[in-house]
Structures are given as C-alpha cells and as structure tokens.
C-alpha positions in Angstrom: -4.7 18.3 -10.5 -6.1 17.7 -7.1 -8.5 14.7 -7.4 -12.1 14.9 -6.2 -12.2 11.2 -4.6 -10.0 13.1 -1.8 -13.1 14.2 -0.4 -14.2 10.6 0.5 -14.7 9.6 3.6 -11.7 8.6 5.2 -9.6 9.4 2.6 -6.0 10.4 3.6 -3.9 12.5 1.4 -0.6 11.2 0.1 2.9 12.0 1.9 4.7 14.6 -0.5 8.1 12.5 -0.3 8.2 10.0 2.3 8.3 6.2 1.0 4.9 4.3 0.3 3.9 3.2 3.6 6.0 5.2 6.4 4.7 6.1 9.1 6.3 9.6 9.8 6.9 12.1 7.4 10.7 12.4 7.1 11.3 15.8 7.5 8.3 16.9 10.0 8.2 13.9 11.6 4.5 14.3 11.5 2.1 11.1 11.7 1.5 10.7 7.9 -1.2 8.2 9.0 -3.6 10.9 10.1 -2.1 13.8 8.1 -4.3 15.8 5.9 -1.5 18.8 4.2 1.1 18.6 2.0 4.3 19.4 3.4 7.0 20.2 0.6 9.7 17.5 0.5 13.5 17.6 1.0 16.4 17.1 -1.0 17.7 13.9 0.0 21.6 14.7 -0.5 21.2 18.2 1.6 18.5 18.0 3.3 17.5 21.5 2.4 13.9 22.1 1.3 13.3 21.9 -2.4 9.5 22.2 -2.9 9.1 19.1 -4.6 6.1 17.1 -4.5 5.8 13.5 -4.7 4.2 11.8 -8.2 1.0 10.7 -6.3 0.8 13.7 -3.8 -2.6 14.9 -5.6 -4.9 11.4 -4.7 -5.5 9.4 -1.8 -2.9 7.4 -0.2 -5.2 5.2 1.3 -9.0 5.0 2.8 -8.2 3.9 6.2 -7.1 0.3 5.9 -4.0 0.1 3.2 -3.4 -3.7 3.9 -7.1 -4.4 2.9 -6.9 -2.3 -0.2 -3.7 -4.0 -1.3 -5.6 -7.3 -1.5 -8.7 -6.2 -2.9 -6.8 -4.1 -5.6 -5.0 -7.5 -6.5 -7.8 -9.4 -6.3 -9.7 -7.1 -8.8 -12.4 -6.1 -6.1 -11.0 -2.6 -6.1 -9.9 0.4 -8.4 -7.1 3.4 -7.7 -7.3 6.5 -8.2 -5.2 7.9 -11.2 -6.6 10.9 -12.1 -3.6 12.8 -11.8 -2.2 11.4 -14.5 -2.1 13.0 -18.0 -3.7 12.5 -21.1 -3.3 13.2 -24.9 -4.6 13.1 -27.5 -3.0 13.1 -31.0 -5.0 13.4 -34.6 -4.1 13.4 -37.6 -3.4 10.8 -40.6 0.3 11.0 -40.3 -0.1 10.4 -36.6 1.2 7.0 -36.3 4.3 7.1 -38.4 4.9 10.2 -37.1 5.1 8.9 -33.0 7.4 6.2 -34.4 9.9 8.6 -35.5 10.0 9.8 -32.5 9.9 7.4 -29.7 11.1 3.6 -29.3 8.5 1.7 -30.0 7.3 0.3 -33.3 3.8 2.3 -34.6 3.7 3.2 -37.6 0.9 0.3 -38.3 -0.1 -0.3 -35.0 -3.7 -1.7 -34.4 -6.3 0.0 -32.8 -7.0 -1.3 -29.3 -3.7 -2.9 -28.9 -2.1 -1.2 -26.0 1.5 -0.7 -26.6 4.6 1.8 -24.2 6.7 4.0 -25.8 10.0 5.7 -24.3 11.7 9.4 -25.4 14.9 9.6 -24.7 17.1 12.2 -24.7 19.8 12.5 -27.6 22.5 10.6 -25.0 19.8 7.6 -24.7 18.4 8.8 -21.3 14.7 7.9 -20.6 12.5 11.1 -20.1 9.5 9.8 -20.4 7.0 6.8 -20.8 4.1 6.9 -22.8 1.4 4.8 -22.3 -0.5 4.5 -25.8 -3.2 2.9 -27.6 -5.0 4.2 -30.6 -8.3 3.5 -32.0 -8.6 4.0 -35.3 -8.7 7.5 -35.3 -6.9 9.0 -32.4 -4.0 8.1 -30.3 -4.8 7.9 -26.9 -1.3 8.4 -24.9 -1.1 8.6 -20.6 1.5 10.1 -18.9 2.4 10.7 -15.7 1.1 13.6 -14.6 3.5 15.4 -11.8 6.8 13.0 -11.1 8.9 14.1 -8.5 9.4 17.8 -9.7 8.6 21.2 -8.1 5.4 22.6 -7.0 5.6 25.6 -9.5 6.7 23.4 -12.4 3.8 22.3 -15.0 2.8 18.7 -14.8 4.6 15.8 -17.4 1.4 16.5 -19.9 2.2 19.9 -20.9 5.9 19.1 -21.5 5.4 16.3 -23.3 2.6 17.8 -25.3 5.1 20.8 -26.1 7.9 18.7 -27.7 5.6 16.8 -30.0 4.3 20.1 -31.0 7.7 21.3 -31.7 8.3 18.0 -33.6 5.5 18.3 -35.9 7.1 20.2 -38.7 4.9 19.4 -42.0 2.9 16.6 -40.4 -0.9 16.3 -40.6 -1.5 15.6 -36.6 -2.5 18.1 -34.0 -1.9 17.4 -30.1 -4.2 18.1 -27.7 -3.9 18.0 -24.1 -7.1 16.8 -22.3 -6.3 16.0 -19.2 -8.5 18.5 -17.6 -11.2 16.3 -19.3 -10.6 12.9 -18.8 -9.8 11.0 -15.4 -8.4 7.4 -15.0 -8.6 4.7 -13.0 -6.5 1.6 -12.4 -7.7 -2.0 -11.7 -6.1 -5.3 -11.7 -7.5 -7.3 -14.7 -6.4 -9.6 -17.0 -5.9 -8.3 -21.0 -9.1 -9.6 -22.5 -11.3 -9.8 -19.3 -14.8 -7.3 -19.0 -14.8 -4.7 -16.7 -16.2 -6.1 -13.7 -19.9 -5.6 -13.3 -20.2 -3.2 -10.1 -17.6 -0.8 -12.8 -19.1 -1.0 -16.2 -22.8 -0.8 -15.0 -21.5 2.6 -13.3 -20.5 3.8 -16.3 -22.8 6.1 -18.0 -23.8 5.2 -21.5 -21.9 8.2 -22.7 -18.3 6.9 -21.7 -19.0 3.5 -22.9 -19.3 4.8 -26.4 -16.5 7.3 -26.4 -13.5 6.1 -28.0 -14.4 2.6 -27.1 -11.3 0.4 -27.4 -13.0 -2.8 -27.6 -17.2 -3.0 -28.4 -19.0 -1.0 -25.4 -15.5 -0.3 -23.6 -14.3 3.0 -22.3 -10.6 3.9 -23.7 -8.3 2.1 -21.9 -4.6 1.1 -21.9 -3.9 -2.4 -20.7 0.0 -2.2 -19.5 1.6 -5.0 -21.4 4.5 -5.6 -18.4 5.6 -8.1 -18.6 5.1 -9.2 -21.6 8.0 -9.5 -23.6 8.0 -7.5 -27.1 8.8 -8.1 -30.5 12.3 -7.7 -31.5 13.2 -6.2 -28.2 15.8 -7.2 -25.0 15.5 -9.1 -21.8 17.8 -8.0 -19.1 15.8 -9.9 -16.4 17.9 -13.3 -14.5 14.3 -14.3 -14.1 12.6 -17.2 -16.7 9.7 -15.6 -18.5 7.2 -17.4 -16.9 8.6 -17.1 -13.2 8.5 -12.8 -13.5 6.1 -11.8 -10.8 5.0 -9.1 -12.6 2.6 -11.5 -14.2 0.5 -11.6 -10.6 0.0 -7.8 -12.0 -2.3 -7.7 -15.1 -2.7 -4.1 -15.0 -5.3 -1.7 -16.7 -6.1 2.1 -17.0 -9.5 3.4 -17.6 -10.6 6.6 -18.2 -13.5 9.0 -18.1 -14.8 12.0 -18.3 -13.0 13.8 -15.4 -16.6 14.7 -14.1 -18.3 11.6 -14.3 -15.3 10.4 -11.7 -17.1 11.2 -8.2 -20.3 9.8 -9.2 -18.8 6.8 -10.8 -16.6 5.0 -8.0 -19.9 6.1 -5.7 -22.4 4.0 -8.0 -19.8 1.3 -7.9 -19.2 1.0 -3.9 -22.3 -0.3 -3.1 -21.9 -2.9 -5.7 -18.8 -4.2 -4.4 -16.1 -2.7 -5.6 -13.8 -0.7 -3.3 -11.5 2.5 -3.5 -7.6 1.6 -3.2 -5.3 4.2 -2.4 -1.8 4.6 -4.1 0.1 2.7 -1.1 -1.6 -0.5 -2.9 -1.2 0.5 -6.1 2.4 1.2 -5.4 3.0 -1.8 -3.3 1.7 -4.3 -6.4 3.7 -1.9 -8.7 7.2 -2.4 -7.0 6.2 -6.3 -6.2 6.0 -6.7 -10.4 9.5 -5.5 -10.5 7.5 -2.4 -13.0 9.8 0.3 -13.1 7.6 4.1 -13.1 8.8 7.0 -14.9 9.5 9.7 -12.7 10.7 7.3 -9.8 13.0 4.4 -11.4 14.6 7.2 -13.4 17.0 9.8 -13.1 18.9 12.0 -15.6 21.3 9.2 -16.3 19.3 5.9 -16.8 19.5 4.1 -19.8 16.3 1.7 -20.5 18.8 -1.6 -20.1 19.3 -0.9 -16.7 15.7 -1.1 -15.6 14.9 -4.0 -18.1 12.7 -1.4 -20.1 13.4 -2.9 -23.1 10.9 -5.5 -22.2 8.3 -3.5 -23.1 8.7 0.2 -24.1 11.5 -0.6 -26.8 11.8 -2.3 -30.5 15.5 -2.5 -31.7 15.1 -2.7 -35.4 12.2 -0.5 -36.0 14.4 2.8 -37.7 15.9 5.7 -36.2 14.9 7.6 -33.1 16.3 10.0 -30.5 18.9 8.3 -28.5 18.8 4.7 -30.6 22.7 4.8 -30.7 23.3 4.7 -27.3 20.7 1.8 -26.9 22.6 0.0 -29.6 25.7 0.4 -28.2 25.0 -0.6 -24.7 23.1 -3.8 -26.1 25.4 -5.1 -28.7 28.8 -4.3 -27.0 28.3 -3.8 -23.3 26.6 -4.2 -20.4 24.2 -1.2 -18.8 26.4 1.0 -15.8 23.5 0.1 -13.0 21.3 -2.3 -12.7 17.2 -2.1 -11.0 17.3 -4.5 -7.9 14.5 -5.2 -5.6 15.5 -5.1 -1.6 14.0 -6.9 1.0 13.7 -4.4 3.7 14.5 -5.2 7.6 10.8 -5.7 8.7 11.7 -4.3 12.7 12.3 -0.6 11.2 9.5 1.8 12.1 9.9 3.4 9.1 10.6 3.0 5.1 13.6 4.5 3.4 12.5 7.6 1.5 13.3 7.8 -2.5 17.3 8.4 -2.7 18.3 7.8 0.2 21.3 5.7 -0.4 22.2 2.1 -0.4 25.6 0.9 1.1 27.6 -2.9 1.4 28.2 -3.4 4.9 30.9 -2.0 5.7 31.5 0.2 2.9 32.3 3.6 2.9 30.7 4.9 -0.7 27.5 4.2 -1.7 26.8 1.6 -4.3 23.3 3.2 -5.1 20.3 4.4 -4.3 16.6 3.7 -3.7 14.0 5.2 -6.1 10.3 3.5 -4.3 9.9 2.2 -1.0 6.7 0.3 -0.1 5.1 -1.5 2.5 3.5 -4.9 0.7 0.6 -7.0 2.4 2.5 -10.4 2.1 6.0 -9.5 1.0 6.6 -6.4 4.0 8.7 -3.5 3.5 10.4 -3.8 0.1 11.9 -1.2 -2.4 13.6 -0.7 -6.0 16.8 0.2 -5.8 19.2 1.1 -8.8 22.7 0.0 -7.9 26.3 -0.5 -10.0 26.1 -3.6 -11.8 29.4 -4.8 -9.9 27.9 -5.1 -6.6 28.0 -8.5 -5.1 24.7 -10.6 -5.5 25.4 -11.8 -2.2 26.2 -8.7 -0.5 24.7 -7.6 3.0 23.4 -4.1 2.8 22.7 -1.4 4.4 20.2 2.0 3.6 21.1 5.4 5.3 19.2 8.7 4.8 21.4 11.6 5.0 22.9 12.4 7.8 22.6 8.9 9.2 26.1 7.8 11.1 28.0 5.1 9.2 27.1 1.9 11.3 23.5 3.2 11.0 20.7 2.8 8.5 18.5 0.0 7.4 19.5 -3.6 6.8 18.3 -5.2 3.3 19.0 -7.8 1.0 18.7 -7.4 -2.7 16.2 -9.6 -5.5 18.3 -9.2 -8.9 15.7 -7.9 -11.6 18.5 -6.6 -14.0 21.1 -9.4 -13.8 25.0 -8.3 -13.2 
C-alpha cells in the first residue's frame, strides 16, 4: 500500500532492491539518490529479473538529508514512516490461548498493554513470520510486515498471515480481521514508559487517542521489547546484557487511522518533529543487531541463529508448530549459521545488495550471505550477514555480487552477534 507521506516535499521513493544507502541501483545503474520509480529487482544468484520488490519500496527512503534524519530519528526528534506495514486484529474470548497454541511466545494470560513478539514457524522450525502483538483487554493488536522481499503480484504478509489463523480457528471463539487498509503506523525512538513527545501527541486528534488506547490517552502501540531478554527463553549473543547496542534503540510503533496520517506528521513538523525515511530507520535497525522478518530470514533459518530467542520465543510454554526443532537445536546442538554484523570497506561507492555473497579471503565457496546493507551516520557502511557458524572470528572477508571476478568484491570484517 503506497503511503501518502510520498507526496511530501522532497520525498524520495525507496530503491526496490538495492542495499539501504547505495547510491546506484544495482541493476539500472540509475542514481537512486534522485530516483522517483520503482524498478523491479533482480535475482541475486542469476541475475535475471524476478519482479520482486524490496520490504520498504512503498514509503520514503529519505527526505533529502538521510544522515540528518538518522540522528534526529535516534534522538527522538523524528518519526518513520511505516504505514506499509500490516495490521490485525483478533477478537474473541478464546483469543489469547488460542495465539499461544499457535506461535512461540507465552499468551495465554498476557496483560493488556504489555507489548510482547511472537514467531510461526514452519513444522521443520523455520521462521515465517514475526508478530508484533499487544492486546488491550479486548482485542489483540498484531503488526506485520507488510510486503517482505516477495513479488509484485503476490499479496502482502497481512493477508497470508490473516489466512492461516483463519484456517486455525477450528471451534474457537475469535474472528480475525485484517485492517490494515484502516490503520497506519509510525515508528519513533522512545523509551518503554516515556509520553509521546509533545509536537506527536498534540497532533493526534482526540479520536485516535481514545481508540484502543494502550496506556490512559495513548493511541495503540507496540513497544519492541529488543533487547530485552524474555522469560524462560535463550541468549545466543557473545555480548553481556548490558553492553547489547540494541539498547541505544528503544523502539516504538504507533498507529492511526490510515487517514488521519497526512495531516498528522503535517501538524507535527512545525512543532519540531521531523519525517525520517527508512535509510534511518534501517540504519538504527541493523546498528541494534534487530534481525527483520523478511530480510534476516530465509526458508531455512532457525530462530537460534539470529538470537531470536531473545525475544520472540518461550521454551517451556507447551506445544507449538516447530517447538521440536527449537528443542533440539537448543538442548543438544548448536544452530547451522550464525547472524554477524560486517563492518563494511568505507572507500566503496556502493553497498552490497541483500544476498550477495560473503567470502574468506581467498576462498573459493561462499561462507554466507548478506541479508541488510546500510549506510549508518557514525558507524558507516555496515550490514547483517548470516554466515556458517565455523567461520573464523578473525577471518578477513570479502563480499561479491554475482558475477563479480574472484579477487573482486568488497572487503569487511565481521561483529559476532550469534557467538560460534
């Protein structure tokens, strides 16, 4: 869904495929900078056209000055755009037991306003999806991402994901409704139990401060609980608690009636809070080490292998789909891959794109691949990578796009996330 904040001012239209902060599309080689289409991307193996479209093609990638967004965003003197993103909503008083049968995380008495993620995994323990979910008291709320990396002709992550419940519901009282043609987020930089700041919540008409408030006078939200460590749940971080960076990264989404968007982020400009576009929300995202469902995973990652047991997993709550491969993997072995974070060579013109692949120096076969590339404001080009859990801590690497001759490609040095 094609958000109306592109018709900002200055507003440039995301890349379909190229990396957070490159310069040139990768397969046009046109000035993404300036660009104002959407190209369709390519596969990165063959390089033949696959009319795929990136997860944030449908908002702004920035608003004419990304390095100035990234540090207003992390400041908290901005808000992105995430009203591509999907919502449902799920009724019903069997709601919450029912969505903890089904997913990994513990619900069946969650709270109201506590702000919880939830995985589905396929029956082999794969991650399909992340669910970002609150309820309050009467509803659960539950944001998804709305397009990942998927073709243009396919329906968004909403429908699916609103399909299988509804196949799932068998004699439960609950009914699930997709309203994401209603609502519209946005995402700020805030800390759990901070207000809104001013220049947001006095643009908020009365009417959204009222609906499905999670706390008194607040619009429904979902603070991400990253990185947070839950109950009863696994750390595959080398990192000590207190040292993760993703704690620089208290992150919240808002939402609101999808047509109250334009008028809102106008009546809150002149108060002093700016637009970001997705390069800075992407940049703090991949800084916080915060793997994203549609980029970090494939049709083979396991939850362990991007530390997502942190917070989208509880490991004695009962039976779900895919809890014996989890059990497995975390009682007897170690995950296959493991999420690293590269420090990119800072002379290259351009970012690696999502897959292209990640080699040791010298090696013929790559050891893995990259899933976001990003261009931060203090920390330069970076990216998540997910690479074999044997490769060397140490070793010197290299990142080649397709086609790229064996002594080419980009040098980088990896940050371990998911320790070996």
């Amino acid at each position: 869904m094609i958000s109306p904040l592109l018709d900002l001012p200055g507003a440039v239209p995301a890349p379909t495929h190229s990396p957070v902060g490159a310069t040139t599309d990768r397969a046009t080689g046109t000035d993404m900078a300036t660009a104002t289409d959407t190209d369709t991307a390519t596969d990165t193996d063959t390089g033949t056209d696959t009319g795929a479209i990136s997860p944030d093609a449908e908002v702004a990638w920035h608003h004419g000055d990304p390095m100035r967004e990234q540090r207003l965003l992390a400041s908290g003197e901005a808000v992105t755009d995430l009203s591509h993103r999907g919502l449902l909503i799920v009724t019903g008083q069997d709601r919450l037991p029912w969505l903890h049968s089904l997913t990994t995380q513990h619900l069946s008495e969650l709270s109201p306003g506590v702000a919880v993620e939830a995985l589905v995994l396929s029956p082999h323990g794969h991650v399909e999806h992340s669910l970002h979910l609150v309820d309050d008291g009467e509803r659960t709320w539950i944001s998804v991402e709305a397009t990942s990396m998927r073709p243009a002709s396919a329906p968004s992550t909403a429908e699916p994901v609103a399909d299988w419940l509804r196949s799932m519901r068998f004699r439960k009282r609950v009914a699930v409704e997709d309203v994401s043609d209603q609502w519209a987020a946005l995402g700020l930089v805030i800390a759990p139990d901070a207000a809104l700041p001013e220049a947001l919540s006095g643009a908020l008409s009365g009417g959204v401060a009222d609906a499905g408030s999670m706390v008194a006078g607040g619009p429904p939200s979902w603070q991400d609980p990253w990185p947070a460590i839950g109950e009863d749940t696994g750390v595959y971080t080398g990192a000590a608690p207190s040292e993760h960076p993703g704690w620089q990264r208290p992150w919240r989404e808002i939402w609101l009636p999808r047509t109250e968007l334009a008028a809102t982020v106008a009546a809150a400009g002149p108060a002093g809070l700016s637009v970001a576009g997705s390069w800075a929300s992407e940049a703090l995202r991949v800084a916080a080490w915060r793997p994203r469902a549609g980029c970090e995973n494939d049709h083979r990652t396991l939850p362990h292998e991007a530390d997502w047991l942190r917070t989208g997993l509880h490991l004695t709550k009962g039976c779900y789909r895919g809890q014996e491969t989890v059990a497995r993997v975390y009682h007897l072995g170690k995950p296959p891959r493991r999420l690293v974070m590269l420090h990119l060579d800072g002379s290259e013109h351009d970012l690696p794109a999502a897959g292209d692949a990640v080699f040791e120096v010298g090696g013929e076969r790559a050891v893995g691949h990259v899933t976001t590339a990003v261009r931060h404001h203090e920390l330069g080009p970076i990216a998540l990578a997910m690479v074999k859990r044997a490769l060397a801590v140490e070793a010197p690497l290299r990142v080649r796009a397709p086609g790229a001759s064996p002594d080419g490609g980009q040098a980088a040095s990896q940050e371990v996330i998911v320790a070996p």
